[in-house]
Structures are given as C-alpha cells and as structure tokens.
C-alpha positions as CSV (number, residue, x, y, z in Angstrom):
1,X,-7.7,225.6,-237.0
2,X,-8.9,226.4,-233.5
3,X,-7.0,229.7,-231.7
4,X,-6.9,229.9,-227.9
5,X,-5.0,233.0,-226.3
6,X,-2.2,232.8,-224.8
7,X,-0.4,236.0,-222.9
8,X,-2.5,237.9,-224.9
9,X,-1.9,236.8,-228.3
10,X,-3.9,234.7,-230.5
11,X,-1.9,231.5,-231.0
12,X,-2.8,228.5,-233.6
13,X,-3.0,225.4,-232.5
14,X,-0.2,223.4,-234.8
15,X,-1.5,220.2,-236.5
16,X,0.4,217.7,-233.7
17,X,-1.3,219.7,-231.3
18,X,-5.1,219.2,-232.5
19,X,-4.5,215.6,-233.4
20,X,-3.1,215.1,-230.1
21,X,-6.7,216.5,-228.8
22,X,-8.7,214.9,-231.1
23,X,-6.8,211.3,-230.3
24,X,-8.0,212.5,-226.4
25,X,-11.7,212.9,-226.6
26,X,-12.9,209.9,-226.4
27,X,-12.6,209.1,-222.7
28,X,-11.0,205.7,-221.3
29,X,-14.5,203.3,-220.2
30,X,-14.4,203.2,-216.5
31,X,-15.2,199.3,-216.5
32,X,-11.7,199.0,-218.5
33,X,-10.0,195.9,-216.9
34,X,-6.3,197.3,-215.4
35,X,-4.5,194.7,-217.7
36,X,-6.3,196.7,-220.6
37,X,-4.6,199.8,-219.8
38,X,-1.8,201.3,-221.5
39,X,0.3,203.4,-219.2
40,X,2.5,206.0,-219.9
41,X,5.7,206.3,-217.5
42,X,7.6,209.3,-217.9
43,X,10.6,211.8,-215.7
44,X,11.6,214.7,-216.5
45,X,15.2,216.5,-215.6
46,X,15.1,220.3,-215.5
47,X,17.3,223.2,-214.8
48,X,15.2,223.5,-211.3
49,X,12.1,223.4,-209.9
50,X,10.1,226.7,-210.5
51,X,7.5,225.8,-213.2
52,X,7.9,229.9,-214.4
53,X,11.8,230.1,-214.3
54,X,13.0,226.6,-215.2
55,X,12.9,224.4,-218.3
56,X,13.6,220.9,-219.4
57,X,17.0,219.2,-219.6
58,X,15.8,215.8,-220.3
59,X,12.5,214.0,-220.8
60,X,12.2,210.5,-220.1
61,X,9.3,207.5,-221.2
62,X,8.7,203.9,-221.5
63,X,5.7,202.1,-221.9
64,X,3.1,199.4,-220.6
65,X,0.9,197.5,-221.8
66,X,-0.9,194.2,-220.3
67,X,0.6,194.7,-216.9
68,X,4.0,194.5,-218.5
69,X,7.2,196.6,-219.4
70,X,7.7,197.4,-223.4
71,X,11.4,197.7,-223.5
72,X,11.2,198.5,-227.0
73,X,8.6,202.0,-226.2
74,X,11.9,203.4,-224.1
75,X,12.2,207.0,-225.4
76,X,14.8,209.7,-224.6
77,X,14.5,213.0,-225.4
78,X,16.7,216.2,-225.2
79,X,15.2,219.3,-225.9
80,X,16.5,222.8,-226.4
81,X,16.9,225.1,-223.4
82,X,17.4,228.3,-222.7
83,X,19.3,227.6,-219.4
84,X,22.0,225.4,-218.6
85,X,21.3,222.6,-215.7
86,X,24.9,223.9,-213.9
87,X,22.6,224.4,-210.8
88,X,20.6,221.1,-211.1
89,X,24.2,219.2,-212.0
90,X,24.7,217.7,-209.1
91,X,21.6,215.5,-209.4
92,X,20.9,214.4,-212.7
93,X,24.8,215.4,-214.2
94,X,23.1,217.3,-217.1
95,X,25.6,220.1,-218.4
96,X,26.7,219.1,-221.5
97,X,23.9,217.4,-223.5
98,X,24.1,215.6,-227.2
99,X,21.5,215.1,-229.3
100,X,19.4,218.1,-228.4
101,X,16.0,219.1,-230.7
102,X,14.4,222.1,-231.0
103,X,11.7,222.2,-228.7
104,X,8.8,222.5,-231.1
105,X,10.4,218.7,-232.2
106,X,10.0,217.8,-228.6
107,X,7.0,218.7,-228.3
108,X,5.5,216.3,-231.0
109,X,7.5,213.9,-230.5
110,X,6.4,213.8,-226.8
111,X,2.7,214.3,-227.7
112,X,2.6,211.7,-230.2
113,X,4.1,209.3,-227.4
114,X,2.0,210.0,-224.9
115,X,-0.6,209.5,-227.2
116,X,-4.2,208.7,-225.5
117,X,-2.1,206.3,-222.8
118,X,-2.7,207.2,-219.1
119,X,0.3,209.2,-217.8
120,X,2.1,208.4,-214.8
121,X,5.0,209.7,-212.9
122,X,6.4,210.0,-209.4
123,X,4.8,213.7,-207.8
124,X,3.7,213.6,-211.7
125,X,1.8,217.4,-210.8
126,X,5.4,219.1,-211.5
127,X,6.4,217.1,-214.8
128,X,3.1,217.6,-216.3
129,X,3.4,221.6,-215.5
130,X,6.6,221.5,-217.2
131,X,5.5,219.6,-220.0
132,X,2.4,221.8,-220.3
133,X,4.9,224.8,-220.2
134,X,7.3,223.5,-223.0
135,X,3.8,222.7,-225.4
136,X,2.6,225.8,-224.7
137,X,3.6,227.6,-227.3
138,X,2.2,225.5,-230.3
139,X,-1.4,225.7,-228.7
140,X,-1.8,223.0,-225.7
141,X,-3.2,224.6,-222.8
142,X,-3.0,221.1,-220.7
143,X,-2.6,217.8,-221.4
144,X,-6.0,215.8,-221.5
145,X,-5.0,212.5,-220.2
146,X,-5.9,210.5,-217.1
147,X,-3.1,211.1,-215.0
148,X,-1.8,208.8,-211.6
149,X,0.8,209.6,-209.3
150,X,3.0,206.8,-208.1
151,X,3.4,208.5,-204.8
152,X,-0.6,208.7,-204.3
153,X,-1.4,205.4,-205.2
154,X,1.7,203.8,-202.7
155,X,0.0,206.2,-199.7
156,X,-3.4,205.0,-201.0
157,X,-3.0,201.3,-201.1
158,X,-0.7,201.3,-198.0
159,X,-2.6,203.7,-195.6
160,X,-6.2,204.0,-196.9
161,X,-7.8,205.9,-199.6
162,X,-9.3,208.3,-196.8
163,X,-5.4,208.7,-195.0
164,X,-4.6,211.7,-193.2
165,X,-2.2,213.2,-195.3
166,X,-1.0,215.9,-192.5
167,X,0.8,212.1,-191.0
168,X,2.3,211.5,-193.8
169,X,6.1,211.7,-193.8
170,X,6.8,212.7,-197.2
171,X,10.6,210.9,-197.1
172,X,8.5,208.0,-196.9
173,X,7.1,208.0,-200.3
174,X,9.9,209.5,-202.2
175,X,10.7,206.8,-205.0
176,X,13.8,206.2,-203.2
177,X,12.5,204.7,-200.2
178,X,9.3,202.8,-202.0
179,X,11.9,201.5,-204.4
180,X,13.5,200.3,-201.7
181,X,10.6,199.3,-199.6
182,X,9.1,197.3,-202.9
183,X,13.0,196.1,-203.7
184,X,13.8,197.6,-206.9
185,X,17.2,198.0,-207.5
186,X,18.1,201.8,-208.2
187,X,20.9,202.1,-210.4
188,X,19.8,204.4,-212.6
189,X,18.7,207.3,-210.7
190,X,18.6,210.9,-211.7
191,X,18.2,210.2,-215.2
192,X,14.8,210.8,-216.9
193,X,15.1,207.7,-218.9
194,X,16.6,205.6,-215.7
195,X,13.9,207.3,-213.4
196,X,11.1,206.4,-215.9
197,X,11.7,202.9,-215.5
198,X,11.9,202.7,-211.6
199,X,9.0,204.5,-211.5
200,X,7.1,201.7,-214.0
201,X,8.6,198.9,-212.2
202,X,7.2,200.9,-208.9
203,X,3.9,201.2,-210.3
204,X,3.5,197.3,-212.1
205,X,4.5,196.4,-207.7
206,X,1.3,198.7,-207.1
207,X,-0.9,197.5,-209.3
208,X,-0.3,193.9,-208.3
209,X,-1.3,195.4,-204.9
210,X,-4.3,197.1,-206.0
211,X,-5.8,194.3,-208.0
212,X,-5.3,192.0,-204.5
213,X,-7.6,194.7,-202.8
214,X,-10.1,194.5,-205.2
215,X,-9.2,197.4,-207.3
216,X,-10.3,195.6,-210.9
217,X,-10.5,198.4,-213.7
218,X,-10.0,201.6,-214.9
219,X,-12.9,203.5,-212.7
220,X,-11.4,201.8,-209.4
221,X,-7.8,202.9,-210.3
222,X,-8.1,206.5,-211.2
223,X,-10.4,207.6,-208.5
C-alpha cells in the first residue's frame, strides 16, 4: 500500500484509489488523432462555491468517444453531505435529494468513471478541486488526468491561443451564452447531469472547430 500525509496523519491509499493511479500512468500519445480520444464530461452542484467550506450536492457525467455522445455512459451521482444546498437552492433546486451514497461510494464510483478518459468541464478548475476534496480522504491527492476547460478552448479557438485575457468579458464565455452562441438548446440547466451534457455538446461544436484550424491530435488539443 502506498501512505501519503494528509493534515498530518498518515492516510492509506484504498484499493480504488491506487488502481485509479495505476490505470493513469501511462500518459495519452501526443500524436493521438482527436477522434481517438475519450472525453470525460462532467458538472458538479454544490452547497457553494468555497472549495474549504462547501461540498457536493450532485455530480454529473457522460461520455465521448469517436467525436460522438455515449448516451448510455450518462451517470448521476448523489453523494452524502454534510451541508444542505438551502443557500445554493435557487440555482440547481437541490434540497431534498434521493438516492444519496456514502461518499466513500462516490468516490469510486466517480474514479472508476473517469477512468484514464480526459476530463472536461465548463471553468473545470473548481469541479476538479471539489472532486479532489471529496477523494481526499481515501488517499488521492489530485486527479492525474489531462484536463480541458470548455471555456479556454471557446476563447482559444475564437480569439487566439495568445488572447489577452484582461479583454475578455467573462459573461461571454459562460456556457450560457456559448450555448447560445453555438445554438444548443438549454433546457436542462442547473443540473449536474443536464449541465454535463451541454457542456459535451459545447465541446463536440469546438472540436469540429478546432480540427478546421488545423488542430489534428491529442498534443495540438491539450496545449
């Protein structure tokens, strides 16, 4: 077993935690053709948005693979929390939840489905602290996959990989507005599960995009 320290306590790594790892060594080939990718599209829904205070309501995935949606990969998860969502309610509606797991379940379930996939989310730098945070205690310190951000790659392919981010209006790139710039109907919003999947239809619009510029693999995408 491998031991890492965490707030000053020696903490084992639990099995689904060091398979997880293991599965994430091997780094994707850079000359990896984009329809060779599998992406990983996830939300989360929390009880707020401090990283140290708050926790998650809801968690959010679906899949895809060969520059397509897999229907079938759409997970929802509910883990436990030690704080309602009464002040987040207004957006996501979370009070009451069913089907809630104890979060050591949520954790492998949620590690085992983001597998060795790259991971992608709108502003994904906040979901992946919070996942991070919620894996925590069984032994992962971070989660070793290539990550993209939605948001990035729409400034990127729309203004320039060296834009000046300081003229950037940040309304513009929230995944409302590139929703409805890229006209994707938004029905589902403020759901983890319904944000998941604007945010893959967002990014297969992006990656038609990129591959028209000239952006061909793996190497080219993540930059």
């Amino acid at each position: 077993m491998i031991w890492w320290d965490l707030f000053g306590k020696n903490v084992e790594k639990a099995d689904f935690v060091e398979a997880f790892i293991l599965k994430n060594q091997r780094p994707t080939p850079s000359i990896r053709s984009i329809d060779q990718l599998e992406f990983t599209v996830f939300d989360t829904e929390t009880t707020g948005l401090s990283i140290k205070e708050d926790y998650i309501l809801s968690f959010g995935g679906v899949k895809i693979r060969n520059t397509a949606i897999q229907i079938e990969t759409v997970l929802e998860l509910y883990p436990n929390s030690s704080r309602s969502g009464e002040t987040t309610a207004s957006i996501h509606g979370l009070i009451q939840r069913e089907n809630q797991i104890p979060i050591r379940d949520f954790a492998e379930q949620s590690l085992e489905y983001f597998g060795n996939s790259i991971l992608v989310a709108h502003h994904i730098g906040f979901d992946a602290e919070m996942m991070q945070k919620a894996c925590k205690p069984f032994g992962l310190e971070r989660l070793p996959n290539p990550m993209m951000d939605t948001m990035n790659l729409a400034i990127r392919l729309e203004l320039g990989p060296h834009a000046d981010r300081s003229q950037v209006h940040p309304e513009e790139y929230g995944l409302d507005a590139l929703c409805h710039r890229y006209q994707i109907q938004t029905e589902d919003r403020h759901t983890a599960a319904g944000d998941a999947f604007l945010t893959a239809q967002l990014l297969l619009k992006l990656l038609k995009i990129a591959t028209a510029k000239g952006i061909k693999n793996f190497g080219q995408l993540i930059r």
